[in-house]
C-alpha positions as CSV (number, residue, x, y, z in Angstrom):
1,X,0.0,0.0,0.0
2,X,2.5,2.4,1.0
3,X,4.9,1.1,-2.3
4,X,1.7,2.3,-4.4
5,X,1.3,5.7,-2.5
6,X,5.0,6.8,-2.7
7,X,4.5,6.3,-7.2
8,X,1.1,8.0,-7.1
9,X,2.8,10.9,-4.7
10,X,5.9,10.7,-7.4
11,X,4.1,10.7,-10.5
12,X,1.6,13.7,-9.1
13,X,4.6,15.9,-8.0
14,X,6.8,15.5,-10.9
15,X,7.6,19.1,-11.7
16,X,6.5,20.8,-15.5
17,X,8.8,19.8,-18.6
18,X,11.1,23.4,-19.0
19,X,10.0,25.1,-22.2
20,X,12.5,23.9,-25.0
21,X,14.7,26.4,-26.3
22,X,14.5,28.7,-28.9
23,X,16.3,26.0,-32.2
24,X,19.2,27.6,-33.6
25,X,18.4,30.3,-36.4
26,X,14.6,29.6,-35.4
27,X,12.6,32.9,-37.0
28,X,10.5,34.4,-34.3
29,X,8.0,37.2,-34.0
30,X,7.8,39.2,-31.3
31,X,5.1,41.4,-30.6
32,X,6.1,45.2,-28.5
33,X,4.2,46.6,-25.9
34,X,3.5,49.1,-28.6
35,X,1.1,47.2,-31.0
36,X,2.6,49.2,-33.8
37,X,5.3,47.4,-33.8
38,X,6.8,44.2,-34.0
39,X,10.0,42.3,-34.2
40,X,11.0,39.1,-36.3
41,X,14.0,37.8,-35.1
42,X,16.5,34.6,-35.9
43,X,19.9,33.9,-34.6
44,X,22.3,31.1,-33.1
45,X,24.0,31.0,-29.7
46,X,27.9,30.9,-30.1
47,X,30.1,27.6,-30.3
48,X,30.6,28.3,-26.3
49,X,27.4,29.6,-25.1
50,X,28.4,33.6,-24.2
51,X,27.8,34.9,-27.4
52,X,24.5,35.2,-29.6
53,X,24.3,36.3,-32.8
54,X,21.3,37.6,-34.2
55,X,19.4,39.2,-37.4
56,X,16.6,41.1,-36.2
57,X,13.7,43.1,-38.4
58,X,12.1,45.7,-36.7
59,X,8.6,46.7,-38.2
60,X,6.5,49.4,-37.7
61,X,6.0,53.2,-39.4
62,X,9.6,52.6,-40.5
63,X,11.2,48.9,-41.3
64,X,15.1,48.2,-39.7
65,X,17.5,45.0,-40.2
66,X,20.0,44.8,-37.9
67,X,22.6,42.3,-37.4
68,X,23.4,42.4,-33.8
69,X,25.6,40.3,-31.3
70,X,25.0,39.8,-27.6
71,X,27.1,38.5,-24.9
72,X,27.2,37.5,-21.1
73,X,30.0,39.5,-20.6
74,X,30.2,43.2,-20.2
75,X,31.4,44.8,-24.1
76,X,31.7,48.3,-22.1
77,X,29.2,50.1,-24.2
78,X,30.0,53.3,-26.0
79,X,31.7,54.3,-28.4
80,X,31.1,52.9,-32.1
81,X,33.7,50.2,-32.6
82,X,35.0,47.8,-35.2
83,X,33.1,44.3,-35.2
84,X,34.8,41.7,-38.1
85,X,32.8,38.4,-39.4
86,X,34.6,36.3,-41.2
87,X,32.4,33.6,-43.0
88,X,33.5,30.2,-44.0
89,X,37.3,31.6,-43.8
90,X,36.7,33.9,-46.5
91,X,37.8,37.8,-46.6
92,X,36.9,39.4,-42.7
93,X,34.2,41.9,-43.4
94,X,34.1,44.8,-41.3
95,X,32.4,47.9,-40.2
96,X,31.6,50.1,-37.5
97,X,28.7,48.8,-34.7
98,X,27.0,50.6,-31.9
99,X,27.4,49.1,-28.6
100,X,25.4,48.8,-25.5
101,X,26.5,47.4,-22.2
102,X,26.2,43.6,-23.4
103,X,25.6,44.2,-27.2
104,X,26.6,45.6,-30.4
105,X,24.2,45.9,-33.3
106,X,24.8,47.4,-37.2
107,X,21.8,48.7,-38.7
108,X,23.3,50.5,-41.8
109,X,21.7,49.3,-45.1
110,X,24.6,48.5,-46.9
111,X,26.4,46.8,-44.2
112,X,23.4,44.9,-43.3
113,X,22.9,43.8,-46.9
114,X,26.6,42.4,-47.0
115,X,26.6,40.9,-43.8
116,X,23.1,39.2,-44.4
117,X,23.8,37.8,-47.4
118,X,27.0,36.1,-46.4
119,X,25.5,34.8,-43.2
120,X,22.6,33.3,-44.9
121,X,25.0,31.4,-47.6
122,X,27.6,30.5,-44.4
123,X,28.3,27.1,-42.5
124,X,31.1,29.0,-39.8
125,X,31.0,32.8,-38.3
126,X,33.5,34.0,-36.8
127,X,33.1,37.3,-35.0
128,X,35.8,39.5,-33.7
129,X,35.8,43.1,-31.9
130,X,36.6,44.5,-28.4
131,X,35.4,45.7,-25.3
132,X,35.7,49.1,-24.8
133,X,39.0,48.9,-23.1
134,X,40.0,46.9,-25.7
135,X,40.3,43.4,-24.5
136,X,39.7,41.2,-27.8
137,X,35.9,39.7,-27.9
138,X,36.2,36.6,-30.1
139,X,33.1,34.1,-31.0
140,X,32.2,31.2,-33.4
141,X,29.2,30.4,-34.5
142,X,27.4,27.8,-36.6
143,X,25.8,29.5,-39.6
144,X,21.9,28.6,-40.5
145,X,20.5,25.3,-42.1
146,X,19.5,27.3,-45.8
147,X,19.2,31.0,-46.5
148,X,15.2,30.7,-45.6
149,X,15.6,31.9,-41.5
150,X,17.3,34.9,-42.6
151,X,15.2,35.5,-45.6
152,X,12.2,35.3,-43.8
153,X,13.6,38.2,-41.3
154,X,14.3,40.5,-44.5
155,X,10.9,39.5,-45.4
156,X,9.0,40.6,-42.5
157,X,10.6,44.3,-43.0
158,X,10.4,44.6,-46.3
159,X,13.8,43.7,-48.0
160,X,15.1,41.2,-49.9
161,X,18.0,39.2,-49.4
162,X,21.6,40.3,-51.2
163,X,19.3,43.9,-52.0
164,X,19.5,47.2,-50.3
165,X,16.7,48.2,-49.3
166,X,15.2,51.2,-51.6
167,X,14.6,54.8,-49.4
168,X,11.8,56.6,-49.6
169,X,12.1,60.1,-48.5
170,X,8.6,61.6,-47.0
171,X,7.2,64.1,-48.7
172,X,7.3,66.7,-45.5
173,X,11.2,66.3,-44.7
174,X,13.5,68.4,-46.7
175,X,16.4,66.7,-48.8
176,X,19.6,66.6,-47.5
């Protein structure tokens, strides 16, 4: 009797299953507090788990790609610094990012088109920058099954993949 309590007691108490983790390059919408807007995101976590790398669509009145890189440890924040990918060990690309505390993000057209064309097409990342005291910041990371989870992102703002995005200018601001 007791044998049969204890399983029943067991089986009763058996804590909730953890919600699985986000898959690798897994494209995901996420709606803002401000209904206006919403974010489709996909990215990978790095070969060592401190580092993620992300392509990220920000929709609302105005569309933004980013490609943008987070880590556990402190990157210092400000000011603008050099990030470099390397993809498949071909030429490093690189270009200026902004950086936050624990990120760095590039949101410039051009750069974003470059960048998420060779991601999607890549199999190995390598990412290289510093901190703002300039310690080096180095990460690997597994590039995504097809071009389709970063094509999708493009999508969802607007832009095609390996295109710059076409500018329009509103009508009420002047030209610069």
């Amino acid at each position: 009797m007791i044998s049969i309590l204890t399983l029943l007691l067991q089986a009763t108490a058996a804590p909730a299953p953890a919600p699985a983790p986000v898959a690798p390059w897994a494209v995901t919408v996420r709606p803002k507090t401000d209904p206006t807007i919403t974010s489709t995101v996909a990215g990978t976590p790095s070969s060592d788990g401190n580092a993620r790398l992300l392509v990220r669509c920000d929709s609302g009145a105005q569309q933004v790609v980013s490609v943008q890189l987070f880590t556990r440890a402190s990157l210092g924040g400000p000011p603008d610094r050099p990030v470099t990918l390397t993809v498949d060990g071909g030429t490093p690309m690189g270009a200026n990012w902004e950086f936050v505390d624990k990120g760095a993000y590039v949101r410039e057209d051009m750069a974003v088109t470059t960048l998420t064309t060779a991601i999607a097409a890549g199999k190995s990342i390598k990412l290289a920058t510093t901190t703002a005291t300039g310690e080096a910041v180095d990460a690997t990371f597994a590039g995504p099954p097809s071009a389709d989870p970063v094509t999708k992102v493009l999508a969802a703002c607007g832009y095609t993949l390996g295109t710059p995005p076409v500018r329009v200018q509103p009508k009420d601001e002047p030209k610069k």
